[in-house]
N, C-alpha and C positions, 0 to 999 in steps of 0.2 A: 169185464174182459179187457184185458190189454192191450197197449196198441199192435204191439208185434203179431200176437194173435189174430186181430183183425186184420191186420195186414196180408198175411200170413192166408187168411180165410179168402179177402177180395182178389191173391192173385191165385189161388189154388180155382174158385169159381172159373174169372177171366181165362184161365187155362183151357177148362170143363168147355165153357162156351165157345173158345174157336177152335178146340177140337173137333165141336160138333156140327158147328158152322161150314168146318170144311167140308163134311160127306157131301151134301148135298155140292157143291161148288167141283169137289172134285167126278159128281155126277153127269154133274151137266157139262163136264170137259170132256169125261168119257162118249158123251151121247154127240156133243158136237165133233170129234172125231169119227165116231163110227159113222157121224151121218153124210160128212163131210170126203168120208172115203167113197162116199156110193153112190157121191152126184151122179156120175158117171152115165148115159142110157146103158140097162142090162144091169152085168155088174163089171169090177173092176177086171176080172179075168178076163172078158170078152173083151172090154173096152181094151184092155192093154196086149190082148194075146189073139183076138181076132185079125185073121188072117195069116199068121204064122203057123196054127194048129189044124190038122181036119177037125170036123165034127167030135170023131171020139175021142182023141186026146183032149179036147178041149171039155166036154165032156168030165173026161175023168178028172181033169185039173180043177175043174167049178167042183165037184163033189169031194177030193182032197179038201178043199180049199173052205168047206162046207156053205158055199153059195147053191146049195141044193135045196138047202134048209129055209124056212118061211125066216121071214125078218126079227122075229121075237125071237126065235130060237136062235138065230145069227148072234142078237146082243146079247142074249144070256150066254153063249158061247163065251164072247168076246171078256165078257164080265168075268167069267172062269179065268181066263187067260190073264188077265191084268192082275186077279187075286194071288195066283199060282207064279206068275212071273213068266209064265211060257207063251211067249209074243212068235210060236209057230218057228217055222225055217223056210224062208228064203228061196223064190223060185227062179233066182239067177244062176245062183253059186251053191246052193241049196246048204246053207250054212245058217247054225241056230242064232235068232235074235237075240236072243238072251246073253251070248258067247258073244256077240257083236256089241251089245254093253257093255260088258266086262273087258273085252280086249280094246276095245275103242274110247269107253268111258274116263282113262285115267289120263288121256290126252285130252279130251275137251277141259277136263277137270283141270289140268295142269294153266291149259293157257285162260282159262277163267278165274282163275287165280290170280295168275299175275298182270290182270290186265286190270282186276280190282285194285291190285296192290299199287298200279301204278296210276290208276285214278285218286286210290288216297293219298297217295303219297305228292301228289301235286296239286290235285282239287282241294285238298283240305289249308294246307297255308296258305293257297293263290286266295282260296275266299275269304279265310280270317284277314289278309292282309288288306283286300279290297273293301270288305267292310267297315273295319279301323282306319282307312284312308280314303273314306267316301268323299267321290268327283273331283279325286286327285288323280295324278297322270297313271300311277298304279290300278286305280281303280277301275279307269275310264279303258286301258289296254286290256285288263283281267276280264271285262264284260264283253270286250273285243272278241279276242281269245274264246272266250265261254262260246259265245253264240258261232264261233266261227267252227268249233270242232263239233258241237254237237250238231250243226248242219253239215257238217261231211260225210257221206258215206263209207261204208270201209271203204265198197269197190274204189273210192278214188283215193281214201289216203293210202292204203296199201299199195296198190302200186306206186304213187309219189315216195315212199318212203323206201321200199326197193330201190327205186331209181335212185334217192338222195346217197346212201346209206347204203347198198348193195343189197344182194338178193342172197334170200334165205331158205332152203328147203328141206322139209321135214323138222322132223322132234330134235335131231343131233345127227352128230356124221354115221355114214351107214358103218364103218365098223366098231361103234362104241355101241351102237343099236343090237350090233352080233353078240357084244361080245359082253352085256349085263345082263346078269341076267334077272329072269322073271320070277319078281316077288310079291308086289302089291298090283299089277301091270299100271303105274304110277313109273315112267321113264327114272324122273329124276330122284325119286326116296327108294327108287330100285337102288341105283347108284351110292348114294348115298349109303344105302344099308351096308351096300358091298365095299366100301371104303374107297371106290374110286373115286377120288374128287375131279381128276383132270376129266372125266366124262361129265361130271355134275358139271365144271363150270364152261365145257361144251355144250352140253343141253338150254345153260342156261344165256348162254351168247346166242343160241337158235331161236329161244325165247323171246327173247327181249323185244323184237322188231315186231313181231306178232300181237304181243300183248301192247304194246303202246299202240297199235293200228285201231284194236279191239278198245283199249281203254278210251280212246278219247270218242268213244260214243259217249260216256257216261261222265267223263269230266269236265265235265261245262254244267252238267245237270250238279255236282258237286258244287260248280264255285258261286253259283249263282243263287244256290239255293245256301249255303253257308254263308253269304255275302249278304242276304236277304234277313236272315236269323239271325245274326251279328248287328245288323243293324237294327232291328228290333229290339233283342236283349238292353243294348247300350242305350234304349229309350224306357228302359222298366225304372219302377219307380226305388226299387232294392240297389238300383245303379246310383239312383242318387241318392238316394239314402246313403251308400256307399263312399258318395263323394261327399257328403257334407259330415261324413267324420272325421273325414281328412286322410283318407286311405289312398296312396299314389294310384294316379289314374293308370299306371303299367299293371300294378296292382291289382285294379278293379277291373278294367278287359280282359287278363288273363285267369283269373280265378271266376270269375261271375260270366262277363260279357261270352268269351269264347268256352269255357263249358257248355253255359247253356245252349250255345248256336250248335252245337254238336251233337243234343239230343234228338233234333227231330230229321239227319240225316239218315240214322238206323230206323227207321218210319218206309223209308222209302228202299231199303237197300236189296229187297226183294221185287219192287220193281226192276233196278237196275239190273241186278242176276237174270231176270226173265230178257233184257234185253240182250245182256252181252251173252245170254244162248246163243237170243236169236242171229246175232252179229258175226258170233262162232261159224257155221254155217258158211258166211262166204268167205271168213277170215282163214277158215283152217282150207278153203279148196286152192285160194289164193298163194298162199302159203305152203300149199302140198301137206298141212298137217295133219296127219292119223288121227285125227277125233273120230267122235260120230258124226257130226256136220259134216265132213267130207265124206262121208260115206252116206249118209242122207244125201247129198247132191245126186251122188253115182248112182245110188238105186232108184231116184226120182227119173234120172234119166234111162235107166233100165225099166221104166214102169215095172218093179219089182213092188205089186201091193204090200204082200205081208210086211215085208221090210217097213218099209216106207210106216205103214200103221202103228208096228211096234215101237222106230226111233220117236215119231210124234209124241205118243201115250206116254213114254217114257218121260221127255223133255216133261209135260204136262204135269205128270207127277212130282217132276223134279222141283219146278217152280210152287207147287204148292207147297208142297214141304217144308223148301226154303222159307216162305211166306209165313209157313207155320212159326219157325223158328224166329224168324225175324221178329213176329210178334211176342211171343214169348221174351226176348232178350228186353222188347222197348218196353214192356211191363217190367219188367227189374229192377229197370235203370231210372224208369220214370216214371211213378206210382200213378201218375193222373189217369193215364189209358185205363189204369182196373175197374173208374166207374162210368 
């Protein structure tokens, strides 16, 4: 058999295995949800609607809501609802979860984007460079740096960066908001689709402040950990190997050294997704942005169960997903994970 074939065989398995890996993982995310909704004494309709309802409204609200139902029958519900996509409607605004995805989804998505973009785009050189100039003044500030943004909270660099820099609200100005219209509900490849650029590069001035508040969760876990891998690399023995053929040391850090310190970032980049969710969340209420986190906040404080249930399960699926993929791409790129 050839190598390609094998190859070929070990990432096709690798695939099979954390396909399957995930059922279970994304079960028991299901079940810590559903169970996690009903600490509550009773259940969450009472807990959050007691005292507001007589008896029979309340009542009929638990049997809508099918808290009528014994608890096995609740999670096999619930289980329905996650397969189906139908995360129920909404005892606020009485509006579908599902619609609350779709119209809200293309805003978290957008400022998680660029909040990534702007951790690579910074985390990735700071750390090649601190590693290549290890416990030089570069290096000794980059570690600085590192530890200092990954310990800030949004709450406090968002507003710091408001304050420095001004303040910013919402996705774009409200009449470019009126006036593109709805394609992917993705703000800015709405725009784009429609040729208005001077709205794209409004959307993406509103951007900007957002996603760097959001991105320096994650870029310090970039420069430290590519800072780390760099320095390793440029202690392999193929480095000196490298050097004792007489191959310029610019040479040898940049094709060997920094390659290699690059692979075991996409390793991790599904945990970062899982965080800058989480980060979403206070970023987009801070910021007035139209995500789902800003709407998770408002329904949390409307003790709106279904809501609240469906954006959770969602997020949870999402990050698996991602995980999924992330794994897949690091088998690609770096055959060793396939055994």
């Amino acid at each position: 058999m050839s190598n390609t074939s094998k190859q070929s065989g070990s990432l096709r398995r690798y695939i099979l295995t954390r396909i399957a890996l995930a059922v279970p993982m994304v079960l028991i995310l299901l079940i810590l949800v559903f169970v996690m909704m009903r600490v509550a004494p009773g259940d969450p309709i009472s807990a959050s609607q007691g005292g507001k309802l007589n008896a029979a409204e309340l009542a009929a609200r638990r049997k809508a809501a099918g808290f009528d139902a014994p608890l096995l029958q609740q999670f096999w519900d619930y289980l329905k609802s996650v397969v189906t996509l139908n995360f129920g409607t909404t005892f606020s605004d009485r509006r579908s979860v599902r619609e609350i995805i779709i119209e809200n989804g293309g805003a978290t998505l957008t400022l998680t984007a660029g909040a990534l973009v702007f951790a690579t785009v910074i985390g990735i050189p700071v750390g090649l460079l601190a590693g290549r100039y290890r416990d030089r003044p570069v290096d000794v500030v980059s570690r600085l740096a590192s530890t200092v943004s990954y310990a800030a909270p949004v709450f406090v660099t968002a507003p710091l960066l408001m304050l420095a820099f001004g303040s910013t609200s919402g996705q774009a100005s409200p009449l470019i908001q009126l006036n593109v219209p709805t394609q992917t509900h993705i703000l800015i490849v709405d725009a784009a689709l429609d040729g208005d650029w001077d709205a794209v590069t409004d959307i993406l001035q509103h951007l900007l402040l957002p996603s760097v508040a959001l991105g320096l969760l994650i870029v310090g876990v970039f420069i430290r950990m590519i800072r780390i891998n760099l320095i390793q690399s440029l202690q392999g023995d193929y480095i000196e190997a490298a050097r004792a053929r007489g191959v310029r040391e610019r040479h040898v850090v940049a094709r060997h050294g920094f390659r290699n310190a690059l692979v075991p970032v996409v390793t991790v980049l599904g945990l970062q997704v899982a965080m800058l969710l989480g980060g979403a969340v206070l970023t987009e209420k801070i910021f007035n942005w139209p995500g789902i986190g800003r709407q998770l906040i408002d329904y949390i404080n409307q003790r709106d169960y279904v809501a609240v249930q469906g954006i959770v399960t969602v997020f949870a699926l999402v990050v698996v997903v991602i995980s999924l993929l992330i794994d897949f791409v690091n088998a690609l790129i770096d055959p060793r994970v396939r055994y």
